[in-house]
Every structure is written in structure tokens, then in C-alpha cells.
N, C-alpha and C positions, 0 to 999 in steps of 0.2 A: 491383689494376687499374691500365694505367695511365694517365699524367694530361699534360695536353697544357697547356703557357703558351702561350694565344693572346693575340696582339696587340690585337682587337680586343673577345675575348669572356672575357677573362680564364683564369685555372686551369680545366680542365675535365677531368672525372675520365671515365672508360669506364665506357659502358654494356653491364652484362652481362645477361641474359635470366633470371637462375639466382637474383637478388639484387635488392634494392631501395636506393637511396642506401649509406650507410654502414653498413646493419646485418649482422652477421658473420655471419646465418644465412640460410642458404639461404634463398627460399619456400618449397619442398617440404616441408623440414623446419618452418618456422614454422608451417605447414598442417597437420601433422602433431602439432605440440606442443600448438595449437589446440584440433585434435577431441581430442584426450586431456582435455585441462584441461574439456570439456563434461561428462566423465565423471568426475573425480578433483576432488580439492582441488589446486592448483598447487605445493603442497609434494611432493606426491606424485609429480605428474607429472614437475619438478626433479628428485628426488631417483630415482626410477624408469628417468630416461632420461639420469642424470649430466648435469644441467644447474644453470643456476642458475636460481633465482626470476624471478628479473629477465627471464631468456630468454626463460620462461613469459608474464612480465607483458607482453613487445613482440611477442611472438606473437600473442596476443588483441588486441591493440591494432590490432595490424596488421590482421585481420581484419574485426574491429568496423569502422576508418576504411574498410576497403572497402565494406564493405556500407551504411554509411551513406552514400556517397558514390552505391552506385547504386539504390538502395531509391527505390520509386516512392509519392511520398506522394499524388497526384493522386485523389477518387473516394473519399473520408474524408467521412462525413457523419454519424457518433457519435464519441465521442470520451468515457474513463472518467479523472477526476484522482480522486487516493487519495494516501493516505501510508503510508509501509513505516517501522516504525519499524528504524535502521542500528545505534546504538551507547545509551549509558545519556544518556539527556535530548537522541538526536539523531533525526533523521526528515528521508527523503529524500522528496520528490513526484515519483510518476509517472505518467505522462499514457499510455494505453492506446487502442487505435482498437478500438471494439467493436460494428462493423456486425456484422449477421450474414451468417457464413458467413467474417467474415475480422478475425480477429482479434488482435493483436499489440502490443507494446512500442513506443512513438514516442521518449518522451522518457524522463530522469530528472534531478533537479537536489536539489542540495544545501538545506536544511530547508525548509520549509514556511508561509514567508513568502507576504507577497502581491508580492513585486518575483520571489521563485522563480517562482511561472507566470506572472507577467507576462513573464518572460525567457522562457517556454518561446512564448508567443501570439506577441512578437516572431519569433521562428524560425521560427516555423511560416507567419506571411506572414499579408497581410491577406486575401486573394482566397480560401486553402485558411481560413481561419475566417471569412468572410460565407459558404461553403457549407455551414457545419456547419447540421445539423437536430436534432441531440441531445445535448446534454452532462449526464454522470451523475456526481454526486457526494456527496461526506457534506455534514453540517452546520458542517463547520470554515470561522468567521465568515470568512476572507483565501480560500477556494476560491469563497464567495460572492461576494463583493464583487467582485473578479477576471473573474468568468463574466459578472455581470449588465453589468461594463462593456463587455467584449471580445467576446461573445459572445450579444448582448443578442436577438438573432433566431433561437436554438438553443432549442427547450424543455427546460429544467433540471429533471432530475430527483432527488432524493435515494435516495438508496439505500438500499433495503427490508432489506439484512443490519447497516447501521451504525442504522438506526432501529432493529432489535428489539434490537443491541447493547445502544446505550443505556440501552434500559428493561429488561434483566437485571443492568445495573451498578445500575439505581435498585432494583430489586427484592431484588439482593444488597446495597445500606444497608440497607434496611428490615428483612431478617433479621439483620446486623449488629448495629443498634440494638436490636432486639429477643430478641438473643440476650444480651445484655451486660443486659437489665432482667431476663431469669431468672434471669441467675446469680447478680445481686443478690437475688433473692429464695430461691436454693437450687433455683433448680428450670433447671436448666443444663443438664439432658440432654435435654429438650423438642426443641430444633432441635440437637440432637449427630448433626453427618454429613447435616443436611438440606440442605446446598448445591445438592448437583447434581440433588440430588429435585424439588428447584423451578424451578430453571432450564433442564434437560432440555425437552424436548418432547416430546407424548405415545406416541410412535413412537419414539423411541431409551431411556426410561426401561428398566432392570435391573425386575427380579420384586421384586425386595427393594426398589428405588427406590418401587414401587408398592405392594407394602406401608407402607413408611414415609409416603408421602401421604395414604393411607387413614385414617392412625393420627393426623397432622396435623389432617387435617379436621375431624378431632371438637372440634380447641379451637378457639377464635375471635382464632385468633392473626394480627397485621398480616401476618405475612408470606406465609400463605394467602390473606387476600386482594389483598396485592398479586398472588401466583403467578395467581389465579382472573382480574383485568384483564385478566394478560397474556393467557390463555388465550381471554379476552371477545375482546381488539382482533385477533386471528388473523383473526375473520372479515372485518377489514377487508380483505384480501387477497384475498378471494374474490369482491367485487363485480365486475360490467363497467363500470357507469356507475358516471365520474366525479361526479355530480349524489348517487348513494346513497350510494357511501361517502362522500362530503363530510356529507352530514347524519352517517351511523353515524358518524366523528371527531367531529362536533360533540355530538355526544349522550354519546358515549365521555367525552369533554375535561370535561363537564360534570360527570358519575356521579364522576372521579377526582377532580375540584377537593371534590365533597363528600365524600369516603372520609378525608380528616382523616390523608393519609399522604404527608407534606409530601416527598417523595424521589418519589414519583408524581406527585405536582402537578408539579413542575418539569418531569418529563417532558413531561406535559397541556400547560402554559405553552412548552415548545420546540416543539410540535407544533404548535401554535395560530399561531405567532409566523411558522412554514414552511410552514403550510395551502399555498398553490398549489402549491410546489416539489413537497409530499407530491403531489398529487391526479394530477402531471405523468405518477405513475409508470404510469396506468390508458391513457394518450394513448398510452406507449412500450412497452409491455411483447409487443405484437406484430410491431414493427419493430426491437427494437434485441435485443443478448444481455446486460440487466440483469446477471445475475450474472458476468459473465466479470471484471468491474473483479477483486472478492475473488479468484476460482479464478486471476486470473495475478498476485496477488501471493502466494497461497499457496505458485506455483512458484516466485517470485523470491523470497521468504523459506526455500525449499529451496536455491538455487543461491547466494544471496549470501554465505553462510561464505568462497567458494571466493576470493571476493574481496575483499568489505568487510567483514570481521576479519581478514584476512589483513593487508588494505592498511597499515592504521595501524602493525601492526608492523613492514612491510619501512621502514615512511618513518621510521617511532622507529631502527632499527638503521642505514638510511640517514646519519641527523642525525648518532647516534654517532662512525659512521665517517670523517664530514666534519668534527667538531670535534676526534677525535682527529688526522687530516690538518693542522689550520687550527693544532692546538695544539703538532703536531711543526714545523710551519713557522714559528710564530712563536721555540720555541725555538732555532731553527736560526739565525735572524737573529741574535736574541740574543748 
């Protein structure tokens, strides 16, 4: 393109219709490398249409900054924060808009701090969060504290898939613990292969899962009766009034604290400790889409290979490149 030295407006380069600033590739084609990369992993797309990584990576980029630039946030009155675990000991937070009928991606930021969504609430403005009327999220202590500040006129809900989470990891100690006291005693084939016999719910168990529960029942082993709680507290999901299941938890929380199965108490003890947040979810469950927070990180745990395990490797091979550059130029001086 070419480039004009004005007097009063400095260098100024030609604007062509076909390109943006100084990027070497077309639009057409960035659009184009784009919708592929929706579909491929960006190695693929690169290596499919003789490109480089990097072309891929400023293609999406490009795209991304347009549409965030005209994306209408206005008319946002839920609102789902969750974590996606990215790398080994790393986790990204994203913030999801989950009215119904319209539902989508807003934010995403680097782990899972409380300054992490306090930087997303800054963004998002003060005006677009005093109109929120629902925020849905897990029991991670920094999404709490965060919400009740920022957010303090939203009814806060906890999430029904991350509560029954919980109490199938405490369910899985209890078989843990209890599997390691048969083996000590020689009798280690008791709970061999019962994992997912217990954890299951009674609609996705195998014929043979159901056999083996059968077979279970008959002893009066901890881990049956933690599996039987879980299967008790189910009905808490079924009431309409917030006033019944509030008692049914409190009656529940009661029955576990005396069941003498210290991995269930703790449960009882988190549930007790979040009573409103839980009860919030009977207020929302008509007006907001509860489940969509899980089902769109489902999809973003589908589509993030393409990018974040890709990314760490282009920036390690990146650094390479630059120290071997930094290390051929100091020898040069040399």
C-alpha cells in the first residue's frame, strides 16, 4: 500500500477495503480460516490450507474483536459464573448470560480468584449489574463473596448439578474408606467394580449395575447407606415450595449428621451453612435456564483443545524462537 508523509498528520499508510492495518491476509480469507478453525483444531486448519498457526491464531482473533466490539449486552437479567478446569492445577472462570430463550458466552478470565470476577463485574458496568435478577453459581467461597458484594440485589442461586457433584465425591470417600477396611480384613471383593453401581442414578444404571446393588443391599455396608441418602435427598428436588423443602433439608441435615459417616456430615455441614442460596433455586427454576451454566461449558470443554492446549505450546516454541534470535545476536556483537 502506499504511504503518504504529511506535514501535519504524520506517515499515513492506504486504506484498502480488502485488508485491515498491517495484517498480510486478506478479510475474505481471515473469514474463511475462521469458520474452518470452528470445525478443525488450528493445526489442521494451518497445515490443510498451507498456512501458519499464527495466521490461524489472528484470524480468530480478528473475528472474536469484531464481534465483541458489536455484540449487544443490554436486556441481561441472569447471569451463570462456573469454572472450566484449562491446564494441570489451572482453571479459567466464565460468566454465561442464561435468560431463557437466550443464551450465551459473555466473559472468560484467567483462574479463579476473587479480583478474576471482580475484573469481569468492572466490565460489564454498574447499570448492566443493578439490573441483573439472577445469578447462578457453585459453592466456590471467592464466586460467593464476589456476588453477595457486587451483585447484592440478584437472587443467588447454587447449582443443583455442582450440589449433587459434591455429594457423590463424599459418597465415593465413604466406599474408598470402606473398601480399604475389607481388604484388610480379606474380604476386598465386597465393593470390587461397585463405583459406578452407586453413583449412577436409577435410570442410567446397566442390568448388571443392578444386580450388583441387589447383592450390596444385603450387607450393611457405609457405602449403601450413604448411596440410599443420596437417593433420600432426590426428593428434595421435587417440591414447589420453598417453605417444604426447607424443612425436608433440615430433617435430611439432621438424619446425616446422625448416620455416624463423617464424609456425609461435611456434606450436611456445607448445605446448612448455604440453606438460602440452596432454597433460592425453587424462586428460579421457572424463570431462569438452571442447567445451561454445565451444558455450555460441556461445549467449551469440547472446543478448548483447539485452543488452550494448543496456546501454551505455540508461546513455549514462540520463547524458543526469540531466545534463539536474542542468543544469535548477542553472539554477533560479541
Amino acid at each position: 500500500m502506499r504511504r503518504v508523509d504529511c506535514s501535519r498528520c504524520g506517515v499515513k499508510v492506504e486504506t484498502v477495503p480488502w485488508a485491515t492495518g498491517k495484517s498480510s491476509l486478506t478479510k475474505a480469507y481471515a473469514y474463511f480460516l475462521a469458520a474452518w478453525a470452528k470445525r478443525m483444531s488450528w493445526n489442521d486448519v494451518a497445515s490443510g490450507f498451507h498456512t501458519s498457526w499464527e495466521s490461524v491464531f489472528r484470524s480468530v482473533k480478528m473475528v472474536v474483536e469484531w464481534g465483541l466490539e458489536h455484540r449487544n449486552l443490554e436486556g441481561i437479567r441472569s447471569i451463570g459464573v462456573d469454572e472450566v478446569f484449562w491446564l494441570k492445577g489451572k482453571f479459567l472462570t466464565v460468566v454465561y448470560q442464561i435468560d431463557a430463550g437466550r443464551i450465551r458466552l459473555l466473559w472468560l478470565g484467567k483462574d479463579r480468584k476473587v479480583k478474576t470476577l471482580l475484573k469481569f463485574f468492572r466490565q460489564f458496568g454498574r447499570e448492566r449489574t443493578a439490573a441483573l435478577c439472577f445469578v447462578c453459581s457453585d459453592m466456590w467461597q471467592p464466586y460467593l463473596k464476589v456476588i453477595a458484594k457486587k451483585a447484592k440485589q440478584a437472587v443467588h442461586i447454587l447449582d443443583r448439578f455442582h450440589i449433587m457433584a459434591n455429594m457423590n465425591k463424599q459418597i465415593d470417600e465413604v466406599r474408598r474408606q470402606e473398601a480399604k477396611d475389607l481388604k484388610a480384613k480379606g474380604q476386598g471383593e465386597v465393593l470390587k467394580g461397585a463405583r459406578w453401581t452407586l453413583l449412577k442414578r436409577p435410570e442410567n444404571r446397566t442390568a448388571k449395575q443392578e444386580l450388583k446393588l441387589a447383592e450390596l443391599v444385603r450387607f450393611n455396608l457405609r457405602s449403601v447407606r450413604a448411596h440410599l441418602l443420596r437417593e433420600e435427598f432426590q426428593q428434595f428436588w421435587r417440591y414447589r415450595s420453598p417453605f417444604w423443602a426447607g424443612t425436608f433439608l433440615d430433617r435430611w441435615c439432621t438424619k446425616v449428621m446422625r448416620s455416624r459417616l463423617e464424609p456425609m456430615k461435611k456434606i450436611a455441614r456445607s448445605l446448612r451453612s448455604h440453606r438460602p442460596l440452596i432454597l433460592n433455586w425453587f424462586k428460579a427454576r421457572e424463570q431462569v435456564s438452571l442447567g445451561a451454566t454445565e451444558g455450555m461449558n460441556n461445549k467449551l470443554k469440547v472446543t478448548s483443545p483447539r485452543f488452550f492446549f494448543q496456546l501454551p505450546l505455540w508461546l513455549n516454541a514462540r520463547r524458543r524462537r526469540s531466545s534463539k534470535r536474542r542468543s544469535a545476536r548477542q553472539s554477533l556483537h560479541a
